[in-house]
C-alpha positions as CSV (number, residue, x, y, z in Angstrom):
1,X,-102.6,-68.7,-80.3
2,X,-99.6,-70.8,-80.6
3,X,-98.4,-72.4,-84.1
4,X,-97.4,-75.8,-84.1
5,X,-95.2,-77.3,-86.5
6,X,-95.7,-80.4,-88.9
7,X,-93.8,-82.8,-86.7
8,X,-96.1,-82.0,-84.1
9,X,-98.9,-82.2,-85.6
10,X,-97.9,-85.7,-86.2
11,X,-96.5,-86.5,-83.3
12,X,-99.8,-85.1,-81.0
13,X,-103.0,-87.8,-81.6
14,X,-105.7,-85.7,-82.8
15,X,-107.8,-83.9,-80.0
16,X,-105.1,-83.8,-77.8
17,X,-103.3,-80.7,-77.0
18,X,-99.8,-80.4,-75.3
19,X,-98.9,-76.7,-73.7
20,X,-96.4,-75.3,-76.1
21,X,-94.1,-74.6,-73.5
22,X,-94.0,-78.1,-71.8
23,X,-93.0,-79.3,-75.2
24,X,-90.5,-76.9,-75.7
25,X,-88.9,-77.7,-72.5
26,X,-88.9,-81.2,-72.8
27,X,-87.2,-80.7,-76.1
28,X,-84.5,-78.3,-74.5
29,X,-83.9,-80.7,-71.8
30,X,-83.1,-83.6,-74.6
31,X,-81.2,-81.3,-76.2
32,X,-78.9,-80.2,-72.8
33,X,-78.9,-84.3,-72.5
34,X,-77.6,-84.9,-76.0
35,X,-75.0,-82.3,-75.9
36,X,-74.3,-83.0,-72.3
37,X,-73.2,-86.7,-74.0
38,X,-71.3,-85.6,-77.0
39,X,-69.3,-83.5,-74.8
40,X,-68.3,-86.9,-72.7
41,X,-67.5,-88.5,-76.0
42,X,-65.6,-86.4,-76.8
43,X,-63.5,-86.1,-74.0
44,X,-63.1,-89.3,-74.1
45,X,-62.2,-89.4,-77.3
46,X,-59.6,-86.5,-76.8
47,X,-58.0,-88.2,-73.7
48,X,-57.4,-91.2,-76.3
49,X,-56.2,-89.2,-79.1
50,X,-53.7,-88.0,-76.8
51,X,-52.5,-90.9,-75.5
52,X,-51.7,-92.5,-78.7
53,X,-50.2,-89.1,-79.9
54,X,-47.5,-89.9,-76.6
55,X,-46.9,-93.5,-77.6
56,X,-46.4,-92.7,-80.8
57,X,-44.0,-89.8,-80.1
58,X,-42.1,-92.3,-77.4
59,X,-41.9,-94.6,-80.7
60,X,-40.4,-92.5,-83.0
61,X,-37.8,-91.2,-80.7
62,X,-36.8,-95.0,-80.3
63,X,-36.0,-95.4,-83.3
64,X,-34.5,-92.0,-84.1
65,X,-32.3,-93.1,-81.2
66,X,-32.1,-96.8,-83.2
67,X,-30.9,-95.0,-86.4
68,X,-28.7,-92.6,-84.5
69,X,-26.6,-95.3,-82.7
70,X,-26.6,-96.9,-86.2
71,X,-24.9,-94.6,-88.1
72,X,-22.6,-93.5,-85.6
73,X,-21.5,-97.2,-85.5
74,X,-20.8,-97.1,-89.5
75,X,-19.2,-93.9,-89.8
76,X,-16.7,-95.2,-86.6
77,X,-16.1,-98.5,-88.6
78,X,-15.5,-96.7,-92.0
79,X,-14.7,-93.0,-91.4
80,X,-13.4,-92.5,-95.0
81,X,-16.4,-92.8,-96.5
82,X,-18.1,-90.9,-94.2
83,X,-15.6,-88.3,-94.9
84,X,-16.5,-89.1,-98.2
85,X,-20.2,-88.7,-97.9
86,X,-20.3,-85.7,-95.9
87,X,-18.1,-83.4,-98.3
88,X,-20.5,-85.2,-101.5
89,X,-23.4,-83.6,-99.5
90,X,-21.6,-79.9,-99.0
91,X,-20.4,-79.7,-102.5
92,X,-24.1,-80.7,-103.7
93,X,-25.8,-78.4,-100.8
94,X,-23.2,-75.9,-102.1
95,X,-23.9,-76.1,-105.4
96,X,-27.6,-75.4,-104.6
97,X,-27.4,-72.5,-102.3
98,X,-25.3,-70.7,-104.5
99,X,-27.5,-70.4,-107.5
């Protein structure tokens, strides 16, 4: 005697039965479909995340490149204050670590 379930029940017109394990392979063959599709999605989705990931990595090393060329070109046109700066930042930095 096989149990059927609420949603069943309302599913099936009354005085028809369905086999118990047709439904339940039907079911398990939507089921392989649906996750069968969420895995593509997904993947999809992945490949997507990824490449956005790349161009924005390729973007931020532009412009830490950018910067870089920057402030090599201001410390070469006023070396004494980046003299200046840089033994600021050691006295503070050593001011910190030593405590």
């Amino acid at each position: 005697m096989a149990t059927r379930t609420k949603s069943e029940d309302a599913e099936t017109p009354a005085g028809t039965e369905t086999s118990g394990g047709d439904a339940l392979s039907e079911e398990l063959t939507a089921l392989k479909a649906e996750v069968r599709a969420l895995g593509d999605r997904l993947k999809s989705t992945e490949v997507a995340a990824v490449e956005r990931a790349k161009s924005l990595a390729g973007d931020l090393g532009a412009e830490l490149k950018r910067y870089e060329e920057d402030i090599a070109a201001e410390a070469r046109a006023n070396p004494w204050r980046s003299l200046g700066i840089a033994a600021l930042a050691g006295f503070v930095l050593g001011l910190i670590l030593r405590r």
